[in-house]
N, C-alpha and C positions, 0 to 999 in steps of 0.2 A: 865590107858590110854584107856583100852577096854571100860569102863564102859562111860569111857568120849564120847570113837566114839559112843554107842549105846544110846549114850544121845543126839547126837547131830541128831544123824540118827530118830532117834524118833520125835526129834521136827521139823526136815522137812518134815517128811510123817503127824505129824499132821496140819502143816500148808498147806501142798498139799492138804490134806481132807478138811481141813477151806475153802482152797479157791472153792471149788465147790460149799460148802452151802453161801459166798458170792456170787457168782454166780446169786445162785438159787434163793438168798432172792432181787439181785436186777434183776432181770427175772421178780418175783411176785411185785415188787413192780412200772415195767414197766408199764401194761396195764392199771391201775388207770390214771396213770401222763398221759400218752395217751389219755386219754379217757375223764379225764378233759382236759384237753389243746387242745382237737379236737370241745367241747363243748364250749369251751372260742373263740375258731376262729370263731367257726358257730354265736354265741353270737354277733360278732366284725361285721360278714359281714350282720347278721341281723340289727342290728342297724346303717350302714352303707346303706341299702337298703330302711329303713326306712325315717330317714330323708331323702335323695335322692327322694323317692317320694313324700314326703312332699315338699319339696322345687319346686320340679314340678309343684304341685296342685298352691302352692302359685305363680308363674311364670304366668301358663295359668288362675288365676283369678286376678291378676292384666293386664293382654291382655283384659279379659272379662270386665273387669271394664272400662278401657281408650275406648274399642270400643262402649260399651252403653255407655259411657259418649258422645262419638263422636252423635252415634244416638242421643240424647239427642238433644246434641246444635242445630244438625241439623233440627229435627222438630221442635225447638223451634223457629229459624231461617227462617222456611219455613213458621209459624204463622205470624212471624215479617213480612215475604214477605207481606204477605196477606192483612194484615192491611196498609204496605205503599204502596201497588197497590188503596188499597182504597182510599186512604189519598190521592196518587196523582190524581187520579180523582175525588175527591172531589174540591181538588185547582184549577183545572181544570175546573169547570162546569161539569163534562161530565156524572157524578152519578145523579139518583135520587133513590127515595125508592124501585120500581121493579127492576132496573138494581141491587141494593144494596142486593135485597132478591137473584136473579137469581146466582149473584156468588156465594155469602155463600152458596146455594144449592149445587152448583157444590161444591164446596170445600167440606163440610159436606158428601158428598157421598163418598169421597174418605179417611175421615177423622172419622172415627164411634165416635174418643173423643171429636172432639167439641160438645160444649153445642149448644151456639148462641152466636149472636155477635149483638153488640147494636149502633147506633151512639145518641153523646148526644153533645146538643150543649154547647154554651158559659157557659151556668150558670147550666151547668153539670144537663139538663133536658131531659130523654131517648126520641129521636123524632124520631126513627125507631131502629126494632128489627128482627133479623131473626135466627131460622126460627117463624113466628110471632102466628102462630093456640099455642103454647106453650106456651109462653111465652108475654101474652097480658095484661099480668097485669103487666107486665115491661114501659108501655108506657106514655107519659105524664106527667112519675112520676120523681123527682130527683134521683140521687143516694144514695140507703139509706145507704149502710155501711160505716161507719166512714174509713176504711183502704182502700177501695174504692177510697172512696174520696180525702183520702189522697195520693196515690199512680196516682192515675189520675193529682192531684195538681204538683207530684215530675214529671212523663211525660210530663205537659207543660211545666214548667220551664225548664226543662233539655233539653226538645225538641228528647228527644226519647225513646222508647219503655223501660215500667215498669212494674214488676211483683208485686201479691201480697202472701202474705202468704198462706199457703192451708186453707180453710175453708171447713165449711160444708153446702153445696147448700142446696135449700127448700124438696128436694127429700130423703135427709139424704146422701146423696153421699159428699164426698170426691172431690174441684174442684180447680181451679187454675183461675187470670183472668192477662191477661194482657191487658197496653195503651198504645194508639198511637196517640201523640196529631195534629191536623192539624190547618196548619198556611194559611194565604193567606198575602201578601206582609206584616209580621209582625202581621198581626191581627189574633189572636188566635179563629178560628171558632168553636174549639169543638174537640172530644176525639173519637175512636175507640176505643170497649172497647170488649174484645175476650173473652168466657168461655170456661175451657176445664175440663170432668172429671178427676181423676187423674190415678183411675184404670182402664179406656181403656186407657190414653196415657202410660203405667206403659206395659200393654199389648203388644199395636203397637211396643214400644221400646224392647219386649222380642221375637217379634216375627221376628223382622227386626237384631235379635243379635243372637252371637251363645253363647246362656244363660240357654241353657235348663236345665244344671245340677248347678243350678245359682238361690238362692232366690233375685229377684229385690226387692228393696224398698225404701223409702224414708224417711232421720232422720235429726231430728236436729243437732245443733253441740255439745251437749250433747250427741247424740244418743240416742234419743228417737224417738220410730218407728212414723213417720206420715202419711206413706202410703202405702202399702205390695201386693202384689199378692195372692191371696188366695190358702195355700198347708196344706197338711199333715204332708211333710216329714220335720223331722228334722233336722236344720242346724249344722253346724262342727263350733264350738266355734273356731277353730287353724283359720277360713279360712273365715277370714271375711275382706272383702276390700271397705274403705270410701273415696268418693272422692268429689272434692268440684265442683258445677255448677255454672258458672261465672255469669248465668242468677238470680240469687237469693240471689248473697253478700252469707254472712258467715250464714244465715236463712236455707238453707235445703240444704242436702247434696244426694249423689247417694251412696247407698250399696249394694255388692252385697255379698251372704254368702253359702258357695257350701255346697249342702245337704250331709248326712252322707250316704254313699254305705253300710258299714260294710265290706269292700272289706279288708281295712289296718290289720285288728282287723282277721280277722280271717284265713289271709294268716301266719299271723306272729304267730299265736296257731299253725296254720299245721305244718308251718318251724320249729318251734320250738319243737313238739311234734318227727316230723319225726327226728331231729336233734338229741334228746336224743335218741331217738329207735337205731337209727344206732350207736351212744355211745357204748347202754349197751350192742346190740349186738359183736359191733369189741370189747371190753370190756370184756365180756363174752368169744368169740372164743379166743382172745390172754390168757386167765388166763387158761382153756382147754391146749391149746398150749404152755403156759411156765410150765405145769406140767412134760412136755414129750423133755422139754429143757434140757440136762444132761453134754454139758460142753459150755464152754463161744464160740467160735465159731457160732456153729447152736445158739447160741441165736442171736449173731450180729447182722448174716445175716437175721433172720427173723426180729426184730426190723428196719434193716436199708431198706429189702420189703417192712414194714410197712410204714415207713416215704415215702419212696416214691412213693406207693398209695395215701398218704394224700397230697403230692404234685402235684403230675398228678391231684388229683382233687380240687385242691388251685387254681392251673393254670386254669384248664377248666373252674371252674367257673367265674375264672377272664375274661376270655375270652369272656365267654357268658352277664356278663353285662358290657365290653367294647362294643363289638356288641348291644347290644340294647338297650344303653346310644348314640349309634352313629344313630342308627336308628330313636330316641327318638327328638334327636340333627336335625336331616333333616327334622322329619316332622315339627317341629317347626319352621324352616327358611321356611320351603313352604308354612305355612300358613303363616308366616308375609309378605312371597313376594306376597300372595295373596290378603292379608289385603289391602297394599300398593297400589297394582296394582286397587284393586277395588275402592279405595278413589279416586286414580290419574282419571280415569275413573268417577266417580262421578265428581271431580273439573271438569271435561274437557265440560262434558255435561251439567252442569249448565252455564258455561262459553258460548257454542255452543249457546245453548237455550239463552241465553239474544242477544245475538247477532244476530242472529236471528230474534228474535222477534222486536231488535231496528231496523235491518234493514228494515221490514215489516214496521214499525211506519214511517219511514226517507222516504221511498219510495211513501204512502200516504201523506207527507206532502209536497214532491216535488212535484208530481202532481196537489196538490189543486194550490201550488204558481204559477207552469209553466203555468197554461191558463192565469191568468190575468195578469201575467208579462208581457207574449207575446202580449197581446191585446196592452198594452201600449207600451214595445218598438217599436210595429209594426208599431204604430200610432203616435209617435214622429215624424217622419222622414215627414206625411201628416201634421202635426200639423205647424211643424218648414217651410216648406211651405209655408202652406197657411197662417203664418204671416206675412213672408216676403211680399206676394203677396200684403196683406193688408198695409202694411209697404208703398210699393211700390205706392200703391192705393193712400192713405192719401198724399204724396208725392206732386202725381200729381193734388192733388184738390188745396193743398196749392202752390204749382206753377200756376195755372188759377183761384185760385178765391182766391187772397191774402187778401182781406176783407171781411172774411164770417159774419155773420149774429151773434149779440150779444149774442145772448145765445150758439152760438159755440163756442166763445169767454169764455165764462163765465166758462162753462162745460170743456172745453180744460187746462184754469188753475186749474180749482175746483180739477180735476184727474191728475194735473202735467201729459201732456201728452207727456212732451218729457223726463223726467226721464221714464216712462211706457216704450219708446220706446227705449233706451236705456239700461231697464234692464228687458224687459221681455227676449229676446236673452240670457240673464245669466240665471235665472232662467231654459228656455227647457235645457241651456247645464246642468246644475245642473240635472235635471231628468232624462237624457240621462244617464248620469255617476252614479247615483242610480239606475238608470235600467238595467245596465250594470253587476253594482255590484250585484245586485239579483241574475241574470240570470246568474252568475257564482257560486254564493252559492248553488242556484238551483241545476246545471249542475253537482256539487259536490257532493250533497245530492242525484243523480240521478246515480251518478258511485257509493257512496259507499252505496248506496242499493243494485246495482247488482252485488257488492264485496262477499256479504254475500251469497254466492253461496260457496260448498263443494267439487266439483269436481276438477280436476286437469285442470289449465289451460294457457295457453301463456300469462304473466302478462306485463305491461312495470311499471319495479318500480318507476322512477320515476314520472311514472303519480301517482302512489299510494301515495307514500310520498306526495306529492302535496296537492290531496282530504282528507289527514288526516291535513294538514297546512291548507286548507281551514275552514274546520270545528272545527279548534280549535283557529282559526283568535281572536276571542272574548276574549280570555284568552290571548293570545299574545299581543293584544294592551289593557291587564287593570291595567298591573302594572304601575308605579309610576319609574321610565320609562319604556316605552313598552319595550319588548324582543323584540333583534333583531334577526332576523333567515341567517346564512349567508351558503346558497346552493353552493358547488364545484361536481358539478353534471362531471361525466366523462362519457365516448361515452361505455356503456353498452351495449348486447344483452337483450332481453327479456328472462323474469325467464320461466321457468315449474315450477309452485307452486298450493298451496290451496288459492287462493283470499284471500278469505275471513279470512283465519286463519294469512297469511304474513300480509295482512291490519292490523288485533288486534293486532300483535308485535308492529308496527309500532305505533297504537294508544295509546299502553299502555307505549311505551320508551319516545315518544313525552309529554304524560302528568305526568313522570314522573320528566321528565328535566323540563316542568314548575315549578312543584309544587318546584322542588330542588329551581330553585330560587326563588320561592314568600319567601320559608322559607331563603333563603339568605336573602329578603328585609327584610321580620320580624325583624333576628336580627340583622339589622342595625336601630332598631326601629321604623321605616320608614322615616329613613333619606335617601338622595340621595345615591345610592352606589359609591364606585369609580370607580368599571368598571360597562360599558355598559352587561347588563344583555342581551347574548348571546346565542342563541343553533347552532351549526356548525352540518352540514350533507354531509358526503362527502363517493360518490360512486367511485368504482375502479374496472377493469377484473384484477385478481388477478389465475393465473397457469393455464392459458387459458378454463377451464372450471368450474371457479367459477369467482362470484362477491364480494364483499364486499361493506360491507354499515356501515357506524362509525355514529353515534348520540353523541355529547358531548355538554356537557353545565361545563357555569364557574360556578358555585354556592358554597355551602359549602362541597361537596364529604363528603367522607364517611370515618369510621375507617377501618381497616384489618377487628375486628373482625363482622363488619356490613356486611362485602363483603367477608363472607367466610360464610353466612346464605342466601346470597342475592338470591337465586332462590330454599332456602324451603320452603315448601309448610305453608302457614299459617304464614310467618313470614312479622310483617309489624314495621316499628316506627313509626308509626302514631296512635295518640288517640285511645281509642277503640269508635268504629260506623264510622270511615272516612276508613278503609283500609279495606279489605277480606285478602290481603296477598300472594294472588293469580296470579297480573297481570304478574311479574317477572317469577314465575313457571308454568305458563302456557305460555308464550312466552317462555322460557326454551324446553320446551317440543317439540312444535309448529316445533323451528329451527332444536332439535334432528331427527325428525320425515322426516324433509326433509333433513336428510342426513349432517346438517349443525351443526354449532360452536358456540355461543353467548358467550360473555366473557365480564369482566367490568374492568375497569383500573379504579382507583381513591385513594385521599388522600386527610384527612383533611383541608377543604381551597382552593383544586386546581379541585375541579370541578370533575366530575365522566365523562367516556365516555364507552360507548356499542358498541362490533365491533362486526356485524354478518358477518360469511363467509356461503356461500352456493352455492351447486354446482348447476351450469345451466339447466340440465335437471336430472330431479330426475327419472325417468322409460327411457330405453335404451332397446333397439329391441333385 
């Protein structure tokens, strides 16, 4: 029994002893699993940090791409201008060869990539060039390049602006040419024909973008380079963005491909290098420190110290790239509201500038009409007179001398001289009521010149509305049957507004409800409609210190999802070359800016209508 108790006593004191060196041997066998598993997290948020900024890079070069793509179209666009500024004063008379050199000057000064620009007539023979000391061996001669010519042939036909391939001009450069064909009532006069280098317009485009860390170029849809900016540095094969230019079909595309920093590459050695250091260090001091570990308690508690160092700095760091993933996060919303802001701003001052300018044109052509309108209705009212007077005369001879002299006789039938006198009376009324009608077109063309004024000012709407009915009179009486306009005009005060910007709303809602119904007539093939093709205008004082004004037409209206796009910018359903996209989002703006509402009701079939609300005086004392 003794022998039994010191057997049993014995094998608890060597199990007592055991369990220290288990202890001990999982003490030492701590600091490794530590040390890799601190190595594996660092590892995890390493390549968590990495992709993270990869996807960044990739974010802001597809921003950089859409915005050179934007600059693209736009001077491509401002080329287009150029040429149908020409084109219309060509149809017009109003061009010859000096007036033809003097703009392209001006234009070329502000443009270092145009080449020159050539017009060539019917049978595609160059008959002025500019700028011409250059280019004088271009003259008198046809078009010699086959793709040329070919591309000039697809602009008349099509009847608008056509690019061709890049070639390589006589200087070894790298050039681009687009045409621009001109009509005069269907007879095809001849081509505008525009050169531009490719590497200054490649330039302008880099220099008008935020592209600096950005190789521009230009590739097929192979990707094969066709035209590049000239660098040294490196591109980053991950960070290459192709986008297609509508100007060019499926032929040349825009690329951009973000140079290599070495920034990635050797942050992630440091992280990584310093990552291991502090490994083999905490590695190191823990394996020191479980030698002097001697029962399982003190080891716990330093173990469970440990872990929660590695936490505290789990957290911190989480903390610090939530922080500037959110900082990252903001500035990226503040440049696209600046993006935004700066396009809206560009639409608005293209928009200002034509109108503008049309008003300048409208104001000139009122004044040439008003003098000689006035001469004649002035002189109707002497004319209508001294017929009657004469009327009167002829009268009295045929009362005392009832048998005049045979050749009075003779001359008096020969000229029917009593239908003469019967219908000359129709006739002045006839010229009276055309001279009427002028001197109201006039009178219209003479308010909405002085509309295009930008100041704030005491408007009456609807005189406005009115001079926009005026001026669009032509289009209202050419359908097949004319648009009727039916006005419920209500007892309004006069607005506080921008003229000239409340006029373009008005101009552009007006020729939208046309066009809705020409495209009603269309698809009724141009059969008669069953309703009377209709625009309703109707004004109200609406919460005593606003107006409202409703524009509706019957035509075909519109889906939901047409009219949940209807005032983004650049969105049009019209063919490409008839819309901008524009007139809805900048009438949008126009009514925001004066403190107002614009909104659209419509449904498939029942016609679309535009209610603007806006308050009466926009600035209060």
């Amino acid at each position: 029994m003794e022998d039994a108790s010191n057997s049993k006593t014995a094998l608890a004191q060597s199990r007592a002893g055991a369990k220290p060196k288990i202890i001990s041997q999982l003490a030492w066998l701590g600091p490794p699993v530590l040390a890799g598993a601190f190595i594996l997290v660092v590892g995890v948020l390493l390549w968590l940090i990495y992709h993270r900024t990869l996807n960044q890079h990739k974010n802001s070069l597809d921003r950089a791409a859409q915005t050179a793509r934007a600059g693209i179209e736009l001077h491509l666009k401002g080329y287009e201008n150029l040429l149908e500024l020409l084109a219309e004063e060509m149809e017009r008379e109003l061009l010859n060869a000096e007036t033809f050199k003097r703009r392209v000057a001006q234009y070329k000064d502000k443009h270092p990539a145009l080449s020159h620009i050539v017009w060539a007539d019917a049978e595609n023979v160059v008959r002025w060039v500019a700028p011409e000391e250059a280019n004088e061996q271009l003259l008198e001669i046809p078009i010699s390049r086959s793709e040329s010519r070919s591309v000039a042939v697809a602009s008349r036909y099509g009847r608008s602006p056509a690019y061709t391939k890049p070639f390589v001009g006589a200087n070894g450069k790298l050039a681009f040419e687009v045409y621009m064909p001109v009509f005069w009532r269907e007879e095809f006069l001849g081509t505008f024909a525009k050169t531009f280098w490719v590497e200054e317009f490649l330039r302008e485009i880099a220099e008008s973008s935020d592209a600096e860390n950005y190789q521009i170029s230009l590739v097929d849809k192979l990707g094969n380079a066709i035209a590049k900016l000239p660098g040294e540095a490196q591109i980053d094969e991950r960070l290459v963005k192709r986008v297609r230019l509508d100007a060019f079909g499926d032929r040349v595309f825009l690329q951009l491909a973000r140079y290599k920093t070495g920034l990635w590459d050797s942050n992630l050695v440091f992280l990584s290098l310093l990552s291991i250091g502090m490994a083999v260090g905490m590695g190191w001091g823990m394996w020191v420190l479980a030698l002097q570990i001697t029962y399982r308690l003190r080891a716990e508690a330093a173990l469970k110290q440990a872990n929660d160092r590695l936490e505290i700095r789990v957290e911190e760091r989480t903390a610090a790239l939530k922080e500037s993933e959110a900082r990252e996060r903001a500035k990226a919303e503040e440049l696209e509201l600046a993006l935004y802001n700066l396009q809206q701003t560009q639409e608005q001052l293209v928009q200002t500038e034509k109108m503008s300018s049309l008003g300048q044109m409208v104001a000139g052509i009122a004044h040439e009409f008003n003098n000689p309108i006035g001469f004649i209705y002035g002189n109707l009212a002497y004319l209508h007179q001294y017929t009657q007077d004469l009327f009167e005369l002829l009268h009295l001879y045929q009362q005392n001398y009832p048998k005049p002299a045979p050749e009075i006789i003779e001359l008096a039938e020969a000229s029917d001289l009593e239908f003469m006198m019967e219908d000359l009376p129709k006739l002045l009324g006839s010229i009276k009521i055309g001279s009427e009608r002028i001197s109201k077109i006039v009178k219209s063309l003479l308010h909405f010149s002085r509309l295009q004024e930008s100041e704030i000012k005491t408007a009456d709407i609807h005189e406005s509305i009115d001079t926009c009915l005026m001026l669009l009179q032509h289009r209202l009486k050419a359908g097949h049957p004319p648009i009727e306009v039916v006005k419920e005009y209500d007892t309004i005060p006069k607005l506080e507004c921008s003229v000239a910007q409340i006029n373009q709303v008005f101009m552009n809602l007006l020729t939208n409800a046309i066009e809705a119904l020409e495209e009603s007539y269309r698809r009724e093939n141009g059969k008669s409609p069953a309703k009377i093709p209709t625009i309703s205008i109707r004004t109200a004082s609406i919460e005593n210190d606003r107006i409202e004004i409703k524009i509706a037409d019957n035509g075909v209206g519109m889906t939901d999802e047409i009219k949940g796009r209807l005032f983004d910018p650049f969105f049009t359903t019209k063919p490409v070359g008839q819309g901008t996209g524009l007139g809805l989002s900048i009438s949008y703006k126009i009514i925001k800016k004066h403190k107002g509402d614009l909104k659209c009701n419509s449904a498939p079939g029942l016609g679309a209508e535009f209610a603007i609300a806006i308050p009466i005086q926009q600035f209060h004392p």
